[in-house]
ROTILO-805664 format. One record per residue (C-alpha): residue in three letters; residue number from 1; y, z, x. Coordinates in pm, 1 decimal, always signed. Last residue first. Layout:
// residues N
<dokol><resn>ALA</resn><resi>NUM</resi><c2>Y</c2><c3>Z</c3><c1>X</c1></dokol>
...
This chain:
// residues 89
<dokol><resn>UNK</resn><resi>89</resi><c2>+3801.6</c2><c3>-846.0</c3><c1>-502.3</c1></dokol>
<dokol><resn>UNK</resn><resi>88</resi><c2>+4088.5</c2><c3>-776.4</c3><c1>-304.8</c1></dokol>
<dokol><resn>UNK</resn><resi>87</resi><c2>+4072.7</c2><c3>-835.7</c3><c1>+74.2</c1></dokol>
<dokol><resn>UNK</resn><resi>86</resi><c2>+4106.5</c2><c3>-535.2</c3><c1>+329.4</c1></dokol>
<dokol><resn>UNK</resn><resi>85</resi><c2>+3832.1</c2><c3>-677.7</c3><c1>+549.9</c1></dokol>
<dokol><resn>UNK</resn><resi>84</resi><c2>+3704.3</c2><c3>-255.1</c3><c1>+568.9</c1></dokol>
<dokol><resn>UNK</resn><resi>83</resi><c2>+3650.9</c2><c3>-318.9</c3><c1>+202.8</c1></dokol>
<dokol><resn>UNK</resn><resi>82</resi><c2>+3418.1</c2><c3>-654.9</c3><c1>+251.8</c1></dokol>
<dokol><resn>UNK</resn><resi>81</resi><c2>+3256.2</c2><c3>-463.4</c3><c1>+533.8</c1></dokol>
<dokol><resn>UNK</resn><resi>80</resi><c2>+3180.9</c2><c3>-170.7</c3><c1>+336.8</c1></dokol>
<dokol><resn>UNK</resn><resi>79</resi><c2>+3040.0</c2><c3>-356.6</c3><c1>+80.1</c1></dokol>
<dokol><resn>UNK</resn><resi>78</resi><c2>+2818.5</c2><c3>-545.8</c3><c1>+286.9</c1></dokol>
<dokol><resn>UNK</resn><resi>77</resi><c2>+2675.0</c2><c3>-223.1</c3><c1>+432.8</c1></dokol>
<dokol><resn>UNK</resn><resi>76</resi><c2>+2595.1</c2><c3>-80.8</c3><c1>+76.9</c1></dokol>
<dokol><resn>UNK</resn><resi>75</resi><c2>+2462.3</c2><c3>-443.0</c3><c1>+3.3</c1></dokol>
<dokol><resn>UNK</resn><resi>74</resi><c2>+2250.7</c2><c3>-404.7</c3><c1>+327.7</c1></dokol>
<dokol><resn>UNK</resn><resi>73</resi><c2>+2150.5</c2><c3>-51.7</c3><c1>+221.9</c1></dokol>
<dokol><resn>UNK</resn><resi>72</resi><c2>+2061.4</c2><c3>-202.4</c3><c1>-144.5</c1></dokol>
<dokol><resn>UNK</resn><resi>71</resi><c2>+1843.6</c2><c3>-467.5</c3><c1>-8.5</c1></dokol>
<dokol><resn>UNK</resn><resi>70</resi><c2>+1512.6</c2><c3>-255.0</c3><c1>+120.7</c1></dokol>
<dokol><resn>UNK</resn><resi>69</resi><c2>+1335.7</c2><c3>-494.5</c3><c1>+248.2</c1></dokol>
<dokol><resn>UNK</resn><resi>68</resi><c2>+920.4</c2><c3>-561.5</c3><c1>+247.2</c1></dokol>
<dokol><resn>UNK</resn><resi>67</resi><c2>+682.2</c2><c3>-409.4</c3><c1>+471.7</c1></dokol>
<dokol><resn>UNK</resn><resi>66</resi><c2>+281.1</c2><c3>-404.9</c3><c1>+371.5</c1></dokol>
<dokol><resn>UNK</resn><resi>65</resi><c2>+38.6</c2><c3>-148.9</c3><c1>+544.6</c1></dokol>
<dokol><resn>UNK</resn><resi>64</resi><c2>-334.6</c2><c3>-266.3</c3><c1>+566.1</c1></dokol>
<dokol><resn>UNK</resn><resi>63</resi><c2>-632.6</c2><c3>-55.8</c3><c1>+554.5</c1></dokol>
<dokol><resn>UNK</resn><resi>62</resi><c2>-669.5</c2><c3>-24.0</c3><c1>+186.4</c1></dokol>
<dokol><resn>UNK</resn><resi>61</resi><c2>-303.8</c2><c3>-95.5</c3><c1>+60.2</c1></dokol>
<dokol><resn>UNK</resn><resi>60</resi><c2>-99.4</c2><c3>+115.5</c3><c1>+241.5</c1></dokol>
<dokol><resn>UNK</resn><resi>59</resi><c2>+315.7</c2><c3>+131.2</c3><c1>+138.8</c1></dokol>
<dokol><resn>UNK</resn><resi>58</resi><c2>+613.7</c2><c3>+31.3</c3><c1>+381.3</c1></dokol>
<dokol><resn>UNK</resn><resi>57</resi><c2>+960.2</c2><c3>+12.0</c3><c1>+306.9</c1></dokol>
<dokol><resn>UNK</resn><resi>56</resi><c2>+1262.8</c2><c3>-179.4</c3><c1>+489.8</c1></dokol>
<dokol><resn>UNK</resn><resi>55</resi><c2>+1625.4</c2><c3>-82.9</c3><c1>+593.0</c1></dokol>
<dokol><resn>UNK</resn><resi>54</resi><c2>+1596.7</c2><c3>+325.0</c3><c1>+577.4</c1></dokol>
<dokol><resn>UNK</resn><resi>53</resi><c2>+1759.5</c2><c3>+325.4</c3><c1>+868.2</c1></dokol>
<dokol><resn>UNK</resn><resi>52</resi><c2>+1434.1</c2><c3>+531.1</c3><c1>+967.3</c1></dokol>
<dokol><resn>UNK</resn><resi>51</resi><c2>+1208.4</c2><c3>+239.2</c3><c1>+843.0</c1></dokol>
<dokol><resn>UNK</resn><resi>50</resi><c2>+1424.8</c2><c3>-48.1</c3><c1>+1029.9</c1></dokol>
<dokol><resn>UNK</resn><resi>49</resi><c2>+1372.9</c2><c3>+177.3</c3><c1>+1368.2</c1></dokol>
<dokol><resn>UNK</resn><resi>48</resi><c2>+966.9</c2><c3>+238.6</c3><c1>+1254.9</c1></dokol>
<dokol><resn>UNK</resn><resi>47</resi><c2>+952.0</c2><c3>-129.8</c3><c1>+1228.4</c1></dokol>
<dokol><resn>UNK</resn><resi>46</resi><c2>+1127.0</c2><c3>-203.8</c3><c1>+1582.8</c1></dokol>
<dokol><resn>UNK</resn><resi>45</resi><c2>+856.6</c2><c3>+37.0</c3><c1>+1710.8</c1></dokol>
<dokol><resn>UNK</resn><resi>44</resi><c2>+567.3</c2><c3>-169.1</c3><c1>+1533.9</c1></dokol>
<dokol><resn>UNK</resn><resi>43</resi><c2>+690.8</c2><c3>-485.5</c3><c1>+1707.7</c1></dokol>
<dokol><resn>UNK</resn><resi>42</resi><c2>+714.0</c2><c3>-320.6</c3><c1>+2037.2</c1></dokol>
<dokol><resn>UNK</resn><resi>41</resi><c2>+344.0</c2><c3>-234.1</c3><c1>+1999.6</c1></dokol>
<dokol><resn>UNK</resn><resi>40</resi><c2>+226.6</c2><c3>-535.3</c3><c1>+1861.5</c1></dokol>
<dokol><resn>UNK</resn><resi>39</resi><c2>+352.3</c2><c3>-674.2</c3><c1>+2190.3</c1></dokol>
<dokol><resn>UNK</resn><resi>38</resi><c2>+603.8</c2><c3>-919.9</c3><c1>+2191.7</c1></dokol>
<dokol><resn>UNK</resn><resi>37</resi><c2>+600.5</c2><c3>-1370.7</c3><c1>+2133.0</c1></dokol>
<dokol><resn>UNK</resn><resi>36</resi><c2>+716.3</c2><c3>-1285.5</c3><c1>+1829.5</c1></dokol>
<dokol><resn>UNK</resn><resi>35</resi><c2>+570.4</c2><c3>-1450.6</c3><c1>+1459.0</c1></dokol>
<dokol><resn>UNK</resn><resi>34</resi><c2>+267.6</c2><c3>-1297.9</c3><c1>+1530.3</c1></dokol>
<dokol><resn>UNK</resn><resi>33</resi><c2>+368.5</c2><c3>-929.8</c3><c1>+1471.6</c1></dokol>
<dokol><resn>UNK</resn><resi>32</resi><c2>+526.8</c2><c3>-1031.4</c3><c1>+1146.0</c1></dokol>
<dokol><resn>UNK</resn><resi>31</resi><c2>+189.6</c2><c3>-1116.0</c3><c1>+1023.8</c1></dokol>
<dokol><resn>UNK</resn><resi>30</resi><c2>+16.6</c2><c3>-789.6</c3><c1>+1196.2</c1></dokol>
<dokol><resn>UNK</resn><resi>29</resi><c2>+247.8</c2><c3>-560.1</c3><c1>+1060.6</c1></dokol>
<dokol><resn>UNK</resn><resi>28</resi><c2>+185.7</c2><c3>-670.7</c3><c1>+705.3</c1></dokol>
<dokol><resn>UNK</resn><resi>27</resi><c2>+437.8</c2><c3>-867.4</c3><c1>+490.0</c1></dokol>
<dokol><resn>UNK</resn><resi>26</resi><c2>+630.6</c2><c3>-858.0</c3><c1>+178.8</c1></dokol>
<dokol><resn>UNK</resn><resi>25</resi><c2>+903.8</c2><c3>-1121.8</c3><c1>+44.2</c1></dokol>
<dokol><resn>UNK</resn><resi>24</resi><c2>+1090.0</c2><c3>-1402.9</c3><c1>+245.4</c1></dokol>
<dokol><resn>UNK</resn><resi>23</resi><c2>+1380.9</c2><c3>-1139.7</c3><c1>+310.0</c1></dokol>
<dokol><resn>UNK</resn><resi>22</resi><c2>+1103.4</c2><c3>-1021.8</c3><c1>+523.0</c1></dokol>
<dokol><resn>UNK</resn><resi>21</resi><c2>+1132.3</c2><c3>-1296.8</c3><c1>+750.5</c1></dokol>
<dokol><resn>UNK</resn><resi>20</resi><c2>+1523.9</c2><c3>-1205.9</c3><c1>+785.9</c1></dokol>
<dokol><resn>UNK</resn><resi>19</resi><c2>+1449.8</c2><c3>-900.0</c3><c1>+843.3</c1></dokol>
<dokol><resn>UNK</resn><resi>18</resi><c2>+1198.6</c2><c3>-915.8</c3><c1>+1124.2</c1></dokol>
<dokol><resn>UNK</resn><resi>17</resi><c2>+1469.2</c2><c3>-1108.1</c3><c1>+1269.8</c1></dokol>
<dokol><resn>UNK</resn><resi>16</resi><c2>+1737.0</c2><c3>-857.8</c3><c1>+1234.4</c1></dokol>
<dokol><resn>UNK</resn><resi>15</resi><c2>+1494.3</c2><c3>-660.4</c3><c1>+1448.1</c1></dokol>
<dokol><resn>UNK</resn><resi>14</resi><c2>+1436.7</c2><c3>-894.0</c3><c1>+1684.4</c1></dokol>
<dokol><resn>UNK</resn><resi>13</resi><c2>+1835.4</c2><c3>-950.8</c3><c1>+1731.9</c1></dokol>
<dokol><resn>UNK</resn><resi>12</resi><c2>+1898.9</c2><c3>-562.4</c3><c1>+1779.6</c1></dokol>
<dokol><resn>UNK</resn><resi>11</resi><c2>+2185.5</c2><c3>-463.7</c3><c1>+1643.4</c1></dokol>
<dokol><resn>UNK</resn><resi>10</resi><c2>+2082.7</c2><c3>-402.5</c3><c1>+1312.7</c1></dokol>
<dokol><resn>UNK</resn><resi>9</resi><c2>+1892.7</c2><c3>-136.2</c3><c1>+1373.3</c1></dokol>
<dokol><resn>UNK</resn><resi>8</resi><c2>+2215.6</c2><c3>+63.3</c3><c1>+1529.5</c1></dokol>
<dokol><resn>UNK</resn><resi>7</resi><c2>+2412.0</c2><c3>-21.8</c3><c1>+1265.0</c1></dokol>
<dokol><resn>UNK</resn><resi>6</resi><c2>+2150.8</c2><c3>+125.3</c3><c1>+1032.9</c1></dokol>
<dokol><resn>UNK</resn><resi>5</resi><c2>+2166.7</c2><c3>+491.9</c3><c1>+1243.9</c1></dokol>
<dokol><resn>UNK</resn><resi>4</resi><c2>+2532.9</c2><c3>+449.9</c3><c1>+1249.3</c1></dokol>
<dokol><resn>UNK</resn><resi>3</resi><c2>+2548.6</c2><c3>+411.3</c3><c1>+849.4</c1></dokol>
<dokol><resn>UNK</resn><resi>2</resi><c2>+2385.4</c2><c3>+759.1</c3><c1>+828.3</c1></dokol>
<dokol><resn>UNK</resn><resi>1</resi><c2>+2061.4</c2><c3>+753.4</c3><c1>+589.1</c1></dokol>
């Protein structure tokens, strides 16, 4: 995945949201979708964004589909920072 498409998901505040709860461990859709006051629509959009920046994962079990985050593109991003800072390690 390109670093500007992940940017680009993480600029949005209800999407760094979402993340934030799933940093709390897996969820369905429908039990992030009632923690904003947005349509379940909107909600499943800013899923597909984190899916395509490859920030979160998704897998069906029966007729549910449970998100959970992907950490290693946020320490890839972190890393990047914490060069781009200039600072030794």
């Amino acid at each position: 995945m390109s670093m500007q498409n992940t940017l680009k998901a993480l600029a949005d505040p209800v999407r760094r949201e979402i993340l934030n709860l799933l940093k709390g461990g897996q969820m369905t859709a429908g039990e992030i979708s009632e923690r904003f006051d947005i349509s379940g629509a909107a909600v499943s959009r800013h899923l597909s964004v984190l899916k395509e920046a490859d920030l979160v994962r998704d897998k069906r079990e029966g007729k549910f589909i449970i998100y959970e985050l992907n950490s290693s593109v946020l320490e890839e991003i972190m890393l990047w920072l914490y060069e781009l800072k200039g600072e030794e390690k």
